[in-house]
VOFIVEX-133347 format. One record per atom (N, C-alpha, C): x, y, z; residue in three letters. Coordinates in steps of 0.2 Angstrom, whole numbers, plus 5000, padded with zeros to 4 digits. Example, Ala and Ser with C-alpha at 12.3 -4.5 7.8 and 13.67 -1.06 7.14 Angstrom:
2
506649725039Ala506249785039Ala506649845039Ala506449895035Ser506849955036Ser506450005039Ser
END
This chain:
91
500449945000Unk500050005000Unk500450065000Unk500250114995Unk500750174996Unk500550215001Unk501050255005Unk500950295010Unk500950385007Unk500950435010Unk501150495008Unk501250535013Unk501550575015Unk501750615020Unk501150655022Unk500950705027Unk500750725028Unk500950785035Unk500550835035Unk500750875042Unk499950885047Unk500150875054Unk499650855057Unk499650895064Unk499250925068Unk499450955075Unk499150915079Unk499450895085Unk499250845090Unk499550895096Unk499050895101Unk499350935106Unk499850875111Unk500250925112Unk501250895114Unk500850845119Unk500750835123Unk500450805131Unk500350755126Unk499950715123Unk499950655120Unk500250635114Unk500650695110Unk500950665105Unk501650615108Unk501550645115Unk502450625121Unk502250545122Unk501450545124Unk501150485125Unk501250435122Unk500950455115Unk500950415108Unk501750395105Unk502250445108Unk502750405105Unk503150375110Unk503050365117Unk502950335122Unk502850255120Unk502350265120Unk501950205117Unk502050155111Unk502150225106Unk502450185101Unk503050165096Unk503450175102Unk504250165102Unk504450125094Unk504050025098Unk504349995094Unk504249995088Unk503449995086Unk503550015082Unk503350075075Unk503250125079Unk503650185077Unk502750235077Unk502850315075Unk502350345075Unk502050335069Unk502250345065Unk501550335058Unk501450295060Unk501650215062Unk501150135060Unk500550155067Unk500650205070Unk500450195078Unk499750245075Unk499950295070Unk499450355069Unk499050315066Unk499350275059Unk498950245054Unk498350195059Unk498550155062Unk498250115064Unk497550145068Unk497850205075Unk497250225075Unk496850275072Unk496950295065Unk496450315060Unk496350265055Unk496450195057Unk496050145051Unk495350115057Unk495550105063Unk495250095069Unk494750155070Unk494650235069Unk494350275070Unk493850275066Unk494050265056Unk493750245052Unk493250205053Unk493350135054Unk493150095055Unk492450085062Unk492550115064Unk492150125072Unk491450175066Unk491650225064Unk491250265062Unk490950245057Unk491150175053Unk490650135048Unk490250125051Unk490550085058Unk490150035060Unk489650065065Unk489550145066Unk489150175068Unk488750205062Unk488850215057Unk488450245051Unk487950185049Unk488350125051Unk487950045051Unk487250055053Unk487550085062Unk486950065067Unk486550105065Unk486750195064Unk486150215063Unk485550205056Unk486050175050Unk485550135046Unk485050095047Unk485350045052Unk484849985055Unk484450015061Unk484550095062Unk484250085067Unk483550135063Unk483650155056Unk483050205052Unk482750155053Unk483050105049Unk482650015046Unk482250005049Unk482549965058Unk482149935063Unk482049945067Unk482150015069Unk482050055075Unk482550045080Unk482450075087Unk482950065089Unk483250025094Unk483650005097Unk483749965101Unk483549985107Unk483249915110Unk482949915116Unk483449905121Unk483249925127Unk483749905135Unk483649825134Unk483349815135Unk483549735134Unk484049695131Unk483849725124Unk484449705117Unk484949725119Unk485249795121Unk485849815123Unk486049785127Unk485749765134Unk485849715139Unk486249665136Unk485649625133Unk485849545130Unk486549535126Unk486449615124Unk487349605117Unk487949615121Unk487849655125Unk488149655130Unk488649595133Unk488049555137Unk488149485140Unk488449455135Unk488349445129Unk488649405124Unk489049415123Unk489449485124Unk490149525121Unk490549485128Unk490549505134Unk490749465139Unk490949385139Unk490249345138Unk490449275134Unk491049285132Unk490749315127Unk491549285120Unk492149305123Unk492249385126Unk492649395130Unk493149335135Unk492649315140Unk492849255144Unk492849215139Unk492649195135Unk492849125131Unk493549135127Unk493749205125Unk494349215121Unk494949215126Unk494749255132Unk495249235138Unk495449165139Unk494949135136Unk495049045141Unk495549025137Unk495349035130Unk495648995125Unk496449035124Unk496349105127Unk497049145124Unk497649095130Unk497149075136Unk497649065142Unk497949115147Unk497449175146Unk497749225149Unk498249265147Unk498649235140Unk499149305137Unk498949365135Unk498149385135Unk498049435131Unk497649465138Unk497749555137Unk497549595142Unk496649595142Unk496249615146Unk495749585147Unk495449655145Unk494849655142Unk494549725138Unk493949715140Unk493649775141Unk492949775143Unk492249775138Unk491849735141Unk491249775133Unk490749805138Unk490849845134Unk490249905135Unk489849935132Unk
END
């Protein structure tokens, strides 16, 4: 994939953080990743709002029940990872 430069302003206090963090392996893949991630999110919110013109909207309950099944999988991916991987919340 081709890449291309760009200039961007990130206030200092987190770009110190981001490159903190992103030592190994480096600030572009670190930036890149969280704007194919933020992308991404924002489909999948353009998604819900579709589905929710479509079928209306989600009830407390469904939110509930999706929830509880994000968890499941959650513990089930923990079980199977063996505890290598950090433990992430659904919310």
């Amino acid at each position: 994939m081709a890449s291309k430069k760009v200039t961007v302003t990130i206030p200092e206090e987190l770009l110190e953080e981001i490159r903190a963090e992103s030592a190994e392996r480096g600030l572009s893949a670190y930036v890149a990743e969280a704007l194919r991630f933020k992308r991404d999110r924002d489909r999948l919110l353009e998604l819900v709002d579709w589905l929710g013109e479509e079928y209306g909207p989600v009830t407390d309950d469904e939110r509930a029940a999706a929830i509880e099944d994000l968890k499941e999988l959650d513990a089930e991916h923990e079980r199977r990872a063996g505890g290598r991987h950090g433990k992430g919340a659904a919310a």
